[in-house]
N, C-alpha and C positions, 0 to 999 in steps of 0.2 A: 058429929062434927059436920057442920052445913059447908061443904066443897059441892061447889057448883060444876058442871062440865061444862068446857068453852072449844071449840071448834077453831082450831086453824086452817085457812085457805089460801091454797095455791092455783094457778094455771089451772095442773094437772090433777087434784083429787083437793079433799080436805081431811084431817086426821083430829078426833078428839085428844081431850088433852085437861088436867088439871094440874093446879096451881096451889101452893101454900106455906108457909112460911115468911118470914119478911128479911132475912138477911142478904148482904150484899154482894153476896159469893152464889153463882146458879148452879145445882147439883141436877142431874137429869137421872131418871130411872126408866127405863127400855124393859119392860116382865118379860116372861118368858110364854112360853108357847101357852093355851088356857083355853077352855069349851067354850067360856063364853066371856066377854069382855071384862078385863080389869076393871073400867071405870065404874063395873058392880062394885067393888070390893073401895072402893078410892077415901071412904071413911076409916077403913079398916091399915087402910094402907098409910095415911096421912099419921093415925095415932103411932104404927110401926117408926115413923123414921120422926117422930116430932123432936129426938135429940138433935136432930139437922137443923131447927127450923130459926135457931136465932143467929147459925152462921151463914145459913144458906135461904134464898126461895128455891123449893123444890118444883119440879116438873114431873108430872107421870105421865108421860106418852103411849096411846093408844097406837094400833096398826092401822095404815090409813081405810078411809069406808068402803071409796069403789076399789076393790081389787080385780087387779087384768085376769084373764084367765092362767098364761103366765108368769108366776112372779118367782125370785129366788128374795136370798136374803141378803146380796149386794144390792138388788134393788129397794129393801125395805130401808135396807141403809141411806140411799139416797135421797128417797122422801124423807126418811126421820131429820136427816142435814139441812134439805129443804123447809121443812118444818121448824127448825131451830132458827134457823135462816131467816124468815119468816115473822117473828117473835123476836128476833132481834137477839138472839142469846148468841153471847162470845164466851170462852176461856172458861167453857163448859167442864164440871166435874160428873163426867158420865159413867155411870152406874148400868150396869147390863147384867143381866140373869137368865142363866139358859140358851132359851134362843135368844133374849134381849142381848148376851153377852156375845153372842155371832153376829147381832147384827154392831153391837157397840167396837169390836173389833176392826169392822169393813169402816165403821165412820173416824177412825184413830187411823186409818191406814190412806182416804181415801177424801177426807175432809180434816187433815189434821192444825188446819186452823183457826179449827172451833172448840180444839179439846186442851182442855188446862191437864186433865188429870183424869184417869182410865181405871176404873174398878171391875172386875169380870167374877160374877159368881157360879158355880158350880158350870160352866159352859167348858167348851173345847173349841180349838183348834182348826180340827178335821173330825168328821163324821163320813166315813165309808162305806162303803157296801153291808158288809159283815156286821156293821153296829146299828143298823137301818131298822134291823126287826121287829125291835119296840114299836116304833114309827108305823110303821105298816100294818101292824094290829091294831093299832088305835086310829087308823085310816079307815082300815076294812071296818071298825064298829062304827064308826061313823057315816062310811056307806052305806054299809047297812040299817042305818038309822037305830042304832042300838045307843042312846044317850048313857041310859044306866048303865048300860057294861062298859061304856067309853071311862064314866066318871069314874069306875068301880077300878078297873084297867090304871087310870091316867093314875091316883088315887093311892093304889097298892105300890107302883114304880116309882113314884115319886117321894112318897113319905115315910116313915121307918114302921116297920112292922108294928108295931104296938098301936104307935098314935094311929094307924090307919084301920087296927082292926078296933078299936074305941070308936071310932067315927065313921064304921061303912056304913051304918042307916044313914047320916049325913050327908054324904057322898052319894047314894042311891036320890036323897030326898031333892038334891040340887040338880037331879038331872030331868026331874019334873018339870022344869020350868023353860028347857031350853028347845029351840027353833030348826027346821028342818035348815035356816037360813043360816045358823049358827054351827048346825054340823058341817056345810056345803064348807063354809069357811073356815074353821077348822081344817078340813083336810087339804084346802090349799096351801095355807101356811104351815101345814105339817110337810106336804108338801112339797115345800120352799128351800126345807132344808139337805134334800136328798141331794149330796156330792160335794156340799161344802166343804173348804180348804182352802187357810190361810196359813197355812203353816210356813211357806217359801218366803211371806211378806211379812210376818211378825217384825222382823228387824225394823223394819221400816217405819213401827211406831218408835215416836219420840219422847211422846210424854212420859212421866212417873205413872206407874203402873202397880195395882193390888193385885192378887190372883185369891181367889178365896175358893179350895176347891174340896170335895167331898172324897174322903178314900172309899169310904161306900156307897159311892152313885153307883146307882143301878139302872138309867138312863143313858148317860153319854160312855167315854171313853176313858178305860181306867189309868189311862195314862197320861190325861192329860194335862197334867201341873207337871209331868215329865218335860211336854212340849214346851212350853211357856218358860220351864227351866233352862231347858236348852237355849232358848228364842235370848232370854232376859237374865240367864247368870250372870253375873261381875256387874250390872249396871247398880250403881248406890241407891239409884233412885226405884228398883223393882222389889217389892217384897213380894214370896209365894206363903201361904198358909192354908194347909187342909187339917177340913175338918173328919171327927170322924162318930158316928153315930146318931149323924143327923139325917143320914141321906142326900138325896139329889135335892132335899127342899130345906140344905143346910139354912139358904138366904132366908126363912121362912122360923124354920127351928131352934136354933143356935140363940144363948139368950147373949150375946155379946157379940152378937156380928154387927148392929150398928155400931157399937163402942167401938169394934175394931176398925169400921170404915172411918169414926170420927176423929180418931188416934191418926190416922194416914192421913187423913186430908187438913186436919191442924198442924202436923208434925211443923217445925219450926223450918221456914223455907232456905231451900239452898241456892247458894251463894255461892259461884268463882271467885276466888279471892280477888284476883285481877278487876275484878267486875265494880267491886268498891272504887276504884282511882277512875272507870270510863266512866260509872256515875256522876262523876262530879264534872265529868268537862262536857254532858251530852247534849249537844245542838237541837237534834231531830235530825240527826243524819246515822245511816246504817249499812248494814247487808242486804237490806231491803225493805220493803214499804212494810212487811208483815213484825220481820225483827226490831225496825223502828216502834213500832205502834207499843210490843212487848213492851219493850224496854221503858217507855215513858210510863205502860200504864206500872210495871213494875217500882219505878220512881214514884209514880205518885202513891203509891199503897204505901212504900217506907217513907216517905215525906209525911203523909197524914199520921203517920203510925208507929216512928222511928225507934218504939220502945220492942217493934214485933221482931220473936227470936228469928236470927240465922243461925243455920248449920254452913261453917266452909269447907269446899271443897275445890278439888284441883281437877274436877271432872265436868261435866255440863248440868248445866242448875236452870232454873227458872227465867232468867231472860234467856237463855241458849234454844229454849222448847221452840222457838220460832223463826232461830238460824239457817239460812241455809247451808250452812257447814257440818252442821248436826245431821249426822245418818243414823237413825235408831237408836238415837243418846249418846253416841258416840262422835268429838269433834273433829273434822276431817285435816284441823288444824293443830292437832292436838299437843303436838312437839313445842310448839312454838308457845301456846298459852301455857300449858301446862308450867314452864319457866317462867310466865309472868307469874302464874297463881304461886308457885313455889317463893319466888324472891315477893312477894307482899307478903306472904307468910313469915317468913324468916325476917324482914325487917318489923315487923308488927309484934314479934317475938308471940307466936300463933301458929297453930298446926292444923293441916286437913281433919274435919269432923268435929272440931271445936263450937261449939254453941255459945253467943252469947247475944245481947241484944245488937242491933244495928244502929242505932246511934252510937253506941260506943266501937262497934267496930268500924266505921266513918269516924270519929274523933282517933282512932290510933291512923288510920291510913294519911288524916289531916295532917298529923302531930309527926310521924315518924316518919313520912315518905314527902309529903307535899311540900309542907313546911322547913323539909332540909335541903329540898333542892332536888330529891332523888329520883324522880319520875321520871328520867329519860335515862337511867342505870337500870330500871327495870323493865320499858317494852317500848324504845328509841327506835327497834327495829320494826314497828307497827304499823300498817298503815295508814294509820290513825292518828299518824304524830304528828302532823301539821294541824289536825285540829287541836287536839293538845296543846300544841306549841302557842299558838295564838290566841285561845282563846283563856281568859278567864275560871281557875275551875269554880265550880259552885259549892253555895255552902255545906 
């Protein structure tokens, strides 16, 4: 597959980067830690995710070229944001693995107005003291210029014993080709990761979330889909799924993990029940410039599209991901919509988690609530009611 590498430029560095697929939806992939650059593999990788490639254009983001002497992985984060920035990419379906998934965490936490929707494969949390070890042995071979034992190391920890002992002439044969420049770097981005912990901020992402994690990593932290449970139980919008007999290089092994990623990110969008009636009366006015923008571009995807499934619910959905009331999915207004979303349900004669399309569920909210008058027995107390009141709703 002829994937070209194309270079983004900032101020402060530039970061390689490739591109493929043609859909109108942007998925980003962030790898993980690696001896020597992914955009070796970016053929290899394009054929891996080509199930993405007629919903999504894909993005494979390299670590940017000049690196400071020091760097962690809230600062990788901030270039990759930059970078996206950059390229003009919004309502980003980001994809992270490993350490891509440490740094895909800092940009959901730290730039969450770029992220539609947050996938994390076999990464963690926190990485402390105690769990460094791996880390520091694949540093020392690196200092020490030991390529072969690095790949042999990185290689054995990462992959499941079988595949890795089929393929250590492999592993040894790939480590012929790499650069005193390549090891130096490496061990800085290995580096990078010594003390990270986002564990206290997790809440603070907003977006739907996948967790796809490994019961048999033998890299990161065996607990870590513990953490993310803690972090993301009761949200509708968080699923956790580990694997198990793939290893730390589940993303890699597993013959259904893109299907599982493609299942989450088509799943049929959710919908505040309430949300169907602000649709129809919406100006271009909001909670804010960001929530505004949501909410239109959300309108215009079910305008062009009105046959695309919703799932309702009485919790926070897809235009909420850019409220300011929304704390880690959770609305800080919750009392109050939660009664709207309740009574459009009940006169819709429709329940929370119901699936069906979205024009039909706009033609019930027309027919049963607009159309009888009832719109001010359902959210009269809104702030929102004088645009209501005056305005025209839409079709």
């Amino acid at each position: 597959m002829g994937i070209s590498v194309e270079t983004v430029k900032t101020d402060a560095f530039s970061m390689d980067y490739v591109r493929f697929g043609s859909g109108k939806r942007t998925f980003v992939i962030l790898p993980g830690l690696s001896v020597q650059s992914v955009m070796g593999a970016r053929g290899a990788v394009a054929q891996a995710y080509d199930a993405l490639t007629r919903e999504f254009t894909v993005y494979l983001f390299d670590r940017r070229k000049e690196l400071p002497a020091a760097y962690t992985v809230a600062d990788m984060a901030d270039d990759t944001a930059a970078a996206m920035r950059a390229l003009g990419l919004k309502d980003v379906s980001l994809f992270g693995a490993s350490q891509g998934g440490m740094i895909a965490q800092y940009i959901a936490i730290a730039h969450p107005d770029l992220i539609e929707t947050l996938i994390l494969g076999s990464t963690t949390a926190r990485l402390d003291a105690s769990q460094f070890g791996i880390f520091d042995r694949w540093i020392d071979l690196a200092k020490r210029g030991d390529a072969e034992g690095l790949y042999l190391a990185f290689g054995e920890a990462v992959y499941p014993k079988a595949f890795f002992e089929k393929n250590r002439n492999a592993f040894a044969a790939l480590a012929k080709g790499v650069t005193g420049g390549e090891l130096s770097r490496f061990t800085l981005l290995a580096e990078s990761m010594r003390g990270f912990d986002v564990r206290d901020r997790l809440k603070e992402i907003a977006c739907p979330v996948l967790v796809l994690g490994a019961k048999d990593d033998a890299v990161l932290a065996p607990d870590a889909a513990q953490m993310y449970a803690d972090a993301f139980g009761g949200r509708e919008d968080c699923t956790i799924y580990e694997y198990d007999g793939y290893g730390h290089a589940a993303f890699d092994m597993a013959p259904d993990y893109r299907e599982r990623m493609l299942r989450f990110l088509t799943r049929p969008l959710a919908l505040r029940a309430h949300h169907g009636m602000c649709m129809r009366f919406f100006e271009g006015r909001g909670y804010s410039e960001a929530f505004t923008d949501r909410m239109r571009t959300v309108i215009a995807t079910l305008s062009e599209r009105p046959q695309t499934p919703v799932r309702l619910t009485a919790s926070t959905d897809a235009i909420c991901l850019r409220c300011p009331n929304n704390a880690g999915g959770t609305c800080t207004s919750s009392e109050k919509v939660r009664r709207y979303d309740e009574a459009v349900l009940s006169l819709c004669d429709l329940k929370a988690g119901d699936e069906l399309p979205y024009a039909a569920f706009a033609e019930r909210v027309k027919a049963r609530i607009l159309d009888q008058g009832l719109r001010e027995t359902v959210c009269g107390d809104c702030e929102w009611d004088g645009v209501c009141t005056l305005a025209p709703h839409n079709p």
